[in-house]
N, C-alpha and C positions, 0 to 999 in steps of 0.2 A: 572381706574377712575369711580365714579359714572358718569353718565353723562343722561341729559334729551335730547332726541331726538325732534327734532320737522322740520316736512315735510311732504308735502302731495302727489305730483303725483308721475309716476314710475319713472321720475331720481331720487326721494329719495331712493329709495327701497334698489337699491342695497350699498349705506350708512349704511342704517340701518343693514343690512347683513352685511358690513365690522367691523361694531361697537362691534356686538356680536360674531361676529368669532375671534376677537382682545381681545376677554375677558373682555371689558368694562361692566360693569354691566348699565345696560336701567335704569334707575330708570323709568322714564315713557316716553311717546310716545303724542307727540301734533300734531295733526292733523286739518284740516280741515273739518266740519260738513257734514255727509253724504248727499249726493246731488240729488235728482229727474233723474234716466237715465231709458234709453230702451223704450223699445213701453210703456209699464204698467207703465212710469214714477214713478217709486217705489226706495223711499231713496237709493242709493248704498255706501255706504261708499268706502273709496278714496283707492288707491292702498298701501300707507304706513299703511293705518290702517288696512286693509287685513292681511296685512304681519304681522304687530306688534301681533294682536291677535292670527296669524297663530304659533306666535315665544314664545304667553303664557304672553307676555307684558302689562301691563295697560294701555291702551290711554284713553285719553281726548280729546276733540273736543270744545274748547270755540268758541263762536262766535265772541268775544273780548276780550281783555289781560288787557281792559283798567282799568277795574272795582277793589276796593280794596280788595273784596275776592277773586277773579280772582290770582290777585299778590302775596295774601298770599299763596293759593295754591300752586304755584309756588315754593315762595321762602322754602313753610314748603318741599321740597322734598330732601334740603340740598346737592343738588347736587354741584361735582366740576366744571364742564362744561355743557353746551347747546351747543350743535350744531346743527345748523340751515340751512336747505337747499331746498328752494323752496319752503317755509312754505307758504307763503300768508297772514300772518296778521304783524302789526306792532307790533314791541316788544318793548313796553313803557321803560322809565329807569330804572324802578325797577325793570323790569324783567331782562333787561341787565345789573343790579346788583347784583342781587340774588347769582347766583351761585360764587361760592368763586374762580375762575380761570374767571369768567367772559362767553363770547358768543363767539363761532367761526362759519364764516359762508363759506361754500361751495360755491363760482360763476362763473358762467361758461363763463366767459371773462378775458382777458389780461388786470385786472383793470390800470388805469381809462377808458382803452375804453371798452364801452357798459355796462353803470352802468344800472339797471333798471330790466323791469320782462320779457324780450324777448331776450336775447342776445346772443341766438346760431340762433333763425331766422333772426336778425339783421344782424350779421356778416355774413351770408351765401348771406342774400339779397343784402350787401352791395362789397359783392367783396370780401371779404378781405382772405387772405391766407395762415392765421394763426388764431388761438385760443386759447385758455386751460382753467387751473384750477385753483383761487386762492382760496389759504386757508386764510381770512382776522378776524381780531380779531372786532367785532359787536361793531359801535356807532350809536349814532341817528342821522345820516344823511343818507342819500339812498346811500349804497354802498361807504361810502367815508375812512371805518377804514384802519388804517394801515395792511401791506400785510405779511405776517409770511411766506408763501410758496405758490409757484408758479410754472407752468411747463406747457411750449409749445408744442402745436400741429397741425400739419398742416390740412386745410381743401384743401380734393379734388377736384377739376376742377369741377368735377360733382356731388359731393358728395349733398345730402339731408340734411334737418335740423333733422329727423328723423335717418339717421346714423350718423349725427356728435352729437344729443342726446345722442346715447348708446355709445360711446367713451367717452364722456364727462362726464358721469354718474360713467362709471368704472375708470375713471381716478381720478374724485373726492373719490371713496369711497376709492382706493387706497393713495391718498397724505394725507386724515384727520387721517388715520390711523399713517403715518408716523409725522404730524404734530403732534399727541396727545404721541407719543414715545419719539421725540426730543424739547415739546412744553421749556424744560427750558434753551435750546440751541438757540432755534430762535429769533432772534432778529427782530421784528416789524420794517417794511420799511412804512414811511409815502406813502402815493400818491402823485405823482407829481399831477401841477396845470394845466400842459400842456395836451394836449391829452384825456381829456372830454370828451365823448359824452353817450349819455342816449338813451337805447332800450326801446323807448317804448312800451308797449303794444302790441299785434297785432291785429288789428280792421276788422273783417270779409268784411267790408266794403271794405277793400284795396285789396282784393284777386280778382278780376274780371283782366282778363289780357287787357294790353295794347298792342295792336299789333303796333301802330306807333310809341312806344319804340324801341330804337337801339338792335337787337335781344342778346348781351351780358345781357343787361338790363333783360330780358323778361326770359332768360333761367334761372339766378339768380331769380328773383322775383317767378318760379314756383319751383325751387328745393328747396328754403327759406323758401316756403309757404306747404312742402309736410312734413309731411301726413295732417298734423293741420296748420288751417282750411281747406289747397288745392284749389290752383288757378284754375282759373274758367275761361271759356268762353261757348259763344251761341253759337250749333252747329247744325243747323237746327229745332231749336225751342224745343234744349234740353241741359241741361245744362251739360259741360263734363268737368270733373274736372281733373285737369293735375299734373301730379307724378312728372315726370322727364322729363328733356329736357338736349339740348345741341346746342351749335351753329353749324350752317352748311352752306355751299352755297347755293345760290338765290337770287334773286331781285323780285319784285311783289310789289301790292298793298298792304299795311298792312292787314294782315287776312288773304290773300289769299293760298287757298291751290296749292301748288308746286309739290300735288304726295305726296303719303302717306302720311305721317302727319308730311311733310316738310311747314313748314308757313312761310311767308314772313312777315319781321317784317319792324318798318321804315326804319332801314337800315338793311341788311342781312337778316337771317333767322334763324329759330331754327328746330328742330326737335324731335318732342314729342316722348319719349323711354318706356313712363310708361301714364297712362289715366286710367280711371273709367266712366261709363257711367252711369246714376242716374238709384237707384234699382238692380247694379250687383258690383263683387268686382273689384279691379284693377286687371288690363291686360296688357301687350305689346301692343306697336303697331301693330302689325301683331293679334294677337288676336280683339283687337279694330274692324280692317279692315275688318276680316273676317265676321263679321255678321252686320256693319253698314256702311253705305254711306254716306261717308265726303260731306260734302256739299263745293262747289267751294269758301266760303270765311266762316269765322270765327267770330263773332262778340265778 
């Protein structure tokens, strides 16, 4: 198939690497506008658009899709398909008309639960013990098109939103492939009206830990939140950003430390297996320990 690409961080990446290993020809590559990083705050262009120009591909970087040349663009590239995965701009109707097979989008939930643009943090923070990949065919509503292909996966006890990331990544660049094989066999399953709910966002604002949370709560809320943006708490007038956790035995005041970096949450406890302390990389707990001094309670 022709097909226009359009995605920006690294779970797109390796899509776009399934697309042209599948012999799809890229007509082009829509990305996200390079962005201010690092100390020198100097434009970096996004990780899909690395790759695409590493692969010899044309990208584009609109700032909006909304505008009439913007569409025309678009629609002059005569593509059969778009496939859309973690893009970040709204794709007006004309764009999700253009291409003559229409838009298929990659998302990394068991639609309808966690429609939205955070739903592997969501589902990690929220418990839940499953996930996967739907392959859904693009309307204009947020995540509401009917589902072509889908496939479950489970998330582990302690798993990270950061490894259920790269499974999720490979799992989608594998089903779009088989989607775009057998798309004139599959037949469109509407969404049911049951089972809602919307990931939103992640607001750096939510990442500070709560220790009078029931310690299930707490160990969820830091492996949800790892590596981006990474839950937080004050640990002696420093801020120590938390990887990984798990629940453990204890009782104590919320915060308080139990011995190593066993903390006592409102109910139960957790025990921190991964931390970063500001201006060094992530460490073990045992590395943490060995060159700082937990202070007796946690803010």
């Amino acid at each position: 198939m022709r097909v226009v690409f359009m995605g920006t961080p690294d779970f797109s990446v390796p899509v776009l690497d399934a697309l042209v290993a599948a012999g799809h020809e890229v007509a082009c590559v829509y990305c996200q506008p390079p962005r201010p990083a690092g100390r020198g705050k100097k434009d970096r262009p996004s990780p899909v658009q690395a790759r695409a120009e590493a692969l010899g591909l044309p990208v584009r970087h609109p700032t909006s899709l909304r505008g009439a040349d913007a569409q025309a663009e678009f629609a002059a590239l005569a593509a059969d398909m778009a496939v859309v995965v973690a893009y970040g701009l709204i794709l007006p109707q004309p764009v999700l008309d253009a291409p003559r097979l229409g838009c298929l989008n990659i998302h990394a939930s068991l639609l309808p639960r966690w429609r939205g643009a955070a739903p592997i943090h969501r589902a990690v923070m929220a418990g839940d013990t499953e996930t996967g990949i739907c392959i859904m065919r693009m309307e204009a509503g947020l995540d509401t098109g009917p589902v072509l292909l889908r496939e479950t996966m489970p998330i582990g006890a302690e798993e990270t939103t950061g490894e259920l990331h790269d499974r999720l990544s490979a799992l989608g660049a594998r089903l779009i492939v088989q989607a775009l094989a057998r798309l004139p066999d599959l037949t469109p399953e509407p969404q049911p009206d049951q089972g809602v709910t919307y990931a939103a966002k992640i607001d750096k604002a939510e990442a500070r830990v709560d220790w009078t949370r029931p310690a299930a709560d707490v160990a969820r809320h830091i492996n949800g939140l790892s590596p981006f943006p990474g839950a937080w708490c004050a640990a002696g007038g420093e801020r120590l950003k938390l990887l990984r956790a798990r629940t453990t035995h204890g009782t104590g005041l919320p915060g308080t430390s139990l011995g190593g970096l066993r903390i006592a949450c409102g109910t139960g406890a957790v025990e921190i297996l991964e931390a970063q302390r500001e201006g060094k990389r992530p460490m073990t707990a045992d590395e943490i320990l060995r060159g700082f001094t937990l202070p007796d309670r946690l803010d």
